[in-house]
Backbone as a printed PyTorch tensor [residue, N CA C, xyz], in Angstrom:
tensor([[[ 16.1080,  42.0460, -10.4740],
         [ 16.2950,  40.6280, -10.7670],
         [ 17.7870,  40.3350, -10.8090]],

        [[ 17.9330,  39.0380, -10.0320],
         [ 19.5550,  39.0860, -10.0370],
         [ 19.4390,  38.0100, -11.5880]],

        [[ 21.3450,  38.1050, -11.9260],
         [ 21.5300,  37.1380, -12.8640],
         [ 21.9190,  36.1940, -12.6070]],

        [[ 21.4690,  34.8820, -13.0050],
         [ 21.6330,  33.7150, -12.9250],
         [ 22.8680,  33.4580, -13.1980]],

        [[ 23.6070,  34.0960, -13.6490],
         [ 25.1830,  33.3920, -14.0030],
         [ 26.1670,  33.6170, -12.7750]],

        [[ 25.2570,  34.6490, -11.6050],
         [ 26.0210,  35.0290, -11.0630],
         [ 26.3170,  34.1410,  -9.5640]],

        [[ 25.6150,  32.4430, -10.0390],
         [ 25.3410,  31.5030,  -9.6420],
         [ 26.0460,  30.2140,  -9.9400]],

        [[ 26.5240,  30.5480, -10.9580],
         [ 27.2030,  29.4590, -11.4780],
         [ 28.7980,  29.8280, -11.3290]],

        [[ 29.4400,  28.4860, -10.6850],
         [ 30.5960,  28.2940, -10.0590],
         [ 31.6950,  27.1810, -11.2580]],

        [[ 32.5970,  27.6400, -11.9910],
         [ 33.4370,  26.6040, -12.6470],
         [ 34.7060,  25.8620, -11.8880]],

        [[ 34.6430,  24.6850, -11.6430],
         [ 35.3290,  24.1920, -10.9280],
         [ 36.0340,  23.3470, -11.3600]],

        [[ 37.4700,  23.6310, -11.1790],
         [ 38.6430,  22.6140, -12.0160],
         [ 38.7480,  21.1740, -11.4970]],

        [[ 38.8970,  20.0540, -12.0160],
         [ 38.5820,  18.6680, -12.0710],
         [ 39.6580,  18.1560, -12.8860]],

        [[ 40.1880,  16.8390, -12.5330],
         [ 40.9460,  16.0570, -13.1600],
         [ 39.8070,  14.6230, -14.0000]],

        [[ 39.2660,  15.0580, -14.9350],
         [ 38.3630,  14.5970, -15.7360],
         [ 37.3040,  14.2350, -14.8790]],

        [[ 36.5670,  13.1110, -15.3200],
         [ 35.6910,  12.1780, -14.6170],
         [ 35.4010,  11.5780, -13.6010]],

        [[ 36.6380,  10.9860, -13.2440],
         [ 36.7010,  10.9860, -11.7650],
         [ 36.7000,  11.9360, -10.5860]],

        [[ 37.3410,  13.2820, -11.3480],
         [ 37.6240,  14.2090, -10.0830],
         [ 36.0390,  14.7340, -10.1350]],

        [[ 35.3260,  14.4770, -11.3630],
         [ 33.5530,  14.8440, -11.2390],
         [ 33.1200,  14.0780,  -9.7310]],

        [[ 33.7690,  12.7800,  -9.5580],
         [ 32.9860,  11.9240,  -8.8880],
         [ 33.3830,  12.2400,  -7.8840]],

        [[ 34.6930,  12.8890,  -7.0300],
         [ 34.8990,  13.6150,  -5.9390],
         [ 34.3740,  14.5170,  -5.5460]],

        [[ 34.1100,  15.6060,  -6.5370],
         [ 33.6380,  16.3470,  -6.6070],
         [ 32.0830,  16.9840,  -6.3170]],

        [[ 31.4710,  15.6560,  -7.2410],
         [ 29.7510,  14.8470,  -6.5500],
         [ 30.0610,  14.9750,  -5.0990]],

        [[ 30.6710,  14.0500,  -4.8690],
         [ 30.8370,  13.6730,  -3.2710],
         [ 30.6770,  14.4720,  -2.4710]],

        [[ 32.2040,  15.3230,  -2.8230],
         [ 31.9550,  16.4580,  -1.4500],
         [ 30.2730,  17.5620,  -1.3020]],

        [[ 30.3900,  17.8850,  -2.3880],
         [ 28.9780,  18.4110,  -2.9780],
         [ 27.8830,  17.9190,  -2.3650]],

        [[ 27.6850,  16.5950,  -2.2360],
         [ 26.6070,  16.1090,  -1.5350],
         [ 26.6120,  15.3410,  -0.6500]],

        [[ 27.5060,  15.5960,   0.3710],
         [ 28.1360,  15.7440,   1.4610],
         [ 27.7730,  17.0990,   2.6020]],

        [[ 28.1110,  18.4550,   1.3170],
         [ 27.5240,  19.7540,   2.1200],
         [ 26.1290,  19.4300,   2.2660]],

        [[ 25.4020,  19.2870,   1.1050],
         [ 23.9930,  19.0750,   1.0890],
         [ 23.4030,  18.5300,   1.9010]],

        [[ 24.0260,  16.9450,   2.1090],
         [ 23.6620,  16.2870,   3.4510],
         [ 23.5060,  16.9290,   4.5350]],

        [[ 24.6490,  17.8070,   4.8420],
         [ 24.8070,  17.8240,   6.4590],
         [ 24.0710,  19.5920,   6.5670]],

        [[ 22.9370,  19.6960,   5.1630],
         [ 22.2540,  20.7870,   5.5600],
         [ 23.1810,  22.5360,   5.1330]],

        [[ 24.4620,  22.2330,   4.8610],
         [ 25.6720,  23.5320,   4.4560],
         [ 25.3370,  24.5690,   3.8230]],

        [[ 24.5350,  23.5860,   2.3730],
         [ 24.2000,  24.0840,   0.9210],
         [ 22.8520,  23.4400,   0.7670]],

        [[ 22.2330,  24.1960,  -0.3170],
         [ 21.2310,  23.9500,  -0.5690],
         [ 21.4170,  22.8310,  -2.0570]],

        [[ 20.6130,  22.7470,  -2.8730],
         [ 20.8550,  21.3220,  -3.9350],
         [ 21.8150,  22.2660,  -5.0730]],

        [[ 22.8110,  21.3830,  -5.4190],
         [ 23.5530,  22.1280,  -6.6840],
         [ 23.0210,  21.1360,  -8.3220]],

        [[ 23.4810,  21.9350,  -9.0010],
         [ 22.8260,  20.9720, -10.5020],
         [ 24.5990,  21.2640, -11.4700]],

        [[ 24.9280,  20.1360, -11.4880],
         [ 25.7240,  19.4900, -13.0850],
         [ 25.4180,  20.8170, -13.8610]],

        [[ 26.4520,  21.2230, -15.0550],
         [ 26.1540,  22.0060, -15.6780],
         [ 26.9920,  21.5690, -16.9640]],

        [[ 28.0330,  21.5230, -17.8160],
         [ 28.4790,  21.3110, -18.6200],
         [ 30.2530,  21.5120, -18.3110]],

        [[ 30.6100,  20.3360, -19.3510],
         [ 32.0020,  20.6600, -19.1120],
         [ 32.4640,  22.0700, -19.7570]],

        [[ 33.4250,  22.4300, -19.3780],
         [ 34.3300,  23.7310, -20.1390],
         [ 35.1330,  23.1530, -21.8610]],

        [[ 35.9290,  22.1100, -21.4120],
         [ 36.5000,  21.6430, -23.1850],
         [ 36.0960,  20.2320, -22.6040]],

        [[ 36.5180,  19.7370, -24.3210],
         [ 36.5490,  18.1670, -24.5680],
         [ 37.8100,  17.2350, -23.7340]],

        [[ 38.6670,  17.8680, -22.9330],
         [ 39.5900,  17.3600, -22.2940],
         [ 38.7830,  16.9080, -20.8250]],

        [[ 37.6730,  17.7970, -20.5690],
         [ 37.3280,  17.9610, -19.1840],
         [ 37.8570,  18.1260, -17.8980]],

        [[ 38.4140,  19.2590, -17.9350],
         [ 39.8900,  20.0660, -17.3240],
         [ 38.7070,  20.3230, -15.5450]],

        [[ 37.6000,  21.0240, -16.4310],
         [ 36.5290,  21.6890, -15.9300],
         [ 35.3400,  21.7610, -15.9370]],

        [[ 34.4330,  22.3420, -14.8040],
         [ 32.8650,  21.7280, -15.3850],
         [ 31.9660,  22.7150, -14.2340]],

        [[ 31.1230,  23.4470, -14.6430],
         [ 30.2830,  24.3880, -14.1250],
         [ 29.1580,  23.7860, -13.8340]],

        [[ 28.8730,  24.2250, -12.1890],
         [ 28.0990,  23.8270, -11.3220],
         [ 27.1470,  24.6570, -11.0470]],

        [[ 25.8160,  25.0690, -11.0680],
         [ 25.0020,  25.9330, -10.4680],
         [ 24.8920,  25.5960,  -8.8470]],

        [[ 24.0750,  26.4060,  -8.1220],
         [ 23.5650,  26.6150,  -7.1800],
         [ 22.5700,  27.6330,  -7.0040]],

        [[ 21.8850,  27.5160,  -5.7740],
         [ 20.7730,  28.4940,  -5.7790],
         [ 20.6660,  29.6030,  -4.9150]],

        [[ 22.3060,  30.0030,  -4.2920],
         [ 22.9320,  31.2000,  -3.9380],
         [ 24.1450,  31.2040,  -4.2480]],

        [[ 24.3980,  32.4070,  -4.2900],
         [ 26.1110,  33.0080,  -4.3650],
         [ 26.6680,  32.5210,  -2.9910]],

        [[ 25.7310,  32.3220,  -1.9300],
         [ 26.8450,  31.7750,  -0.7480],
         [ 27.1160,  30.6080,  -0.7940]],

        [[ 25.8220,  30.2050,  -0.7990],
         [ 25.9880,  28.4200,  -1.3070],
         [ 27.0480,  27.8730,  -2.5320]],

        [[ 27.3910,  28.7900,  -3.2800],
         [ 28.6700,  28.8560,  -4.4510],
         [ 30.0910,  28.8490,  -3.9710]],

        [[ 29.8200,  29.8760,  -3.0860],
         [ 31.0130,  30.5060,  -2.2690],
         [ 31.2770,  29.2320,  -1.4900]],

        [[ 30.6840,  29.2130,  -0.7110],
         [ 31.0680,  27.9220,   0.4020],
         [ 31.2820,  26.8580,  -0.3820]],

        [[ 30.6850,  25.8150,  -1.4780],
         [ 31.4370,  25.2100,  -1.7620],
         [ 32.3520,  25.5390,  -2.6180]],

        [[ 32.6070,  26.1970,  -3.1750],
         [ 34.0730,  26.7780,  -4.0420],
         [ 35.0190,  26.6030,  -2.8600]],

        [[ 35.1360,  27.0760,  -1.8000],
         [ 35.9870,  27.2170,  -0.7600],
         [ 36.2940,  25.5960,  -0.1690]],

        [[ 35.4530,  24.6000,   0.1520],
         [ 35.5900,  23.4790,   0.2750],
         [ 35.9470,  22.4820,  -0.5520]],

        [[ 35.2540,  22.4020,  -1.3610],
         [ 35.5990,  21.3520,  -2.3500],
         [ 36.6910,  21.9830,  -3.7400]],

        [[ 37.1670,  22.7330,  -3.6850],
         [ 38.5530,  22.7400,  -5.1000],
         [ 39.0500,  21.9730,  -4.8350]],

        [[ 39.7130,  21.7640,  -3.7830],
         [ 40.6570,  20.9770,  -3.5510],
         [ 40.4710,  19.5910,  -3.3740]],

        [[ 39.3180,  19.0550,  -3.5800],
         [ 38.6590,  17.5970,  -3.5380],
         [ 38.2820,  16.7990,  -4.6240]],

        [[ 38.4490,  18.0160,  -5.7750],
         [ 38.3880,  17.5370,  -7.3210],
         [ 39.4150,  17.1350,  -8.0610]],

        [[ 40.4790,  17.8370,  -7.4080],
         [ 42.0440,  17.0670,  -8.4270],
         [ 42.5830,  15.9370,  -7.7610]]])
């Protein structure tokens, strides 16, 4: 059995808004078929620096980790 954490991707964000870039690109991959569905997970602090994303592979993690960092700040 694999572990589920080993699924979850934390991705740095410039609060709320960079969530909403972040959405975007996210379901953007999804759209065009890239990735499979990702799920919201919780912020890291009360500043919301950061905010952990599941997915339902490590590639599907990988690939968007690799695309979208840079679409959140």
């Amino acid at each position: 059995m694999t572990d589920a954490a080993e699924y979850v991707i934390t991705f740095p964000v410039s609060g709320i808004f960079g969530m909403g870039r972040l959405a975007k690109s996210l379901t953007a991959l999804v759209d065009t078929h890239r990735i499979g569905p990702w799920h919201i997970g919780h912020w890291i602090d009360f500043k919301h620096t950061a905010i952990r994303i599941r997915f339902g592979s490590v590639a599907d993690g990988e690939l968007a980790r690799t695309i979208c960092t840079a679409a959140a700040r």
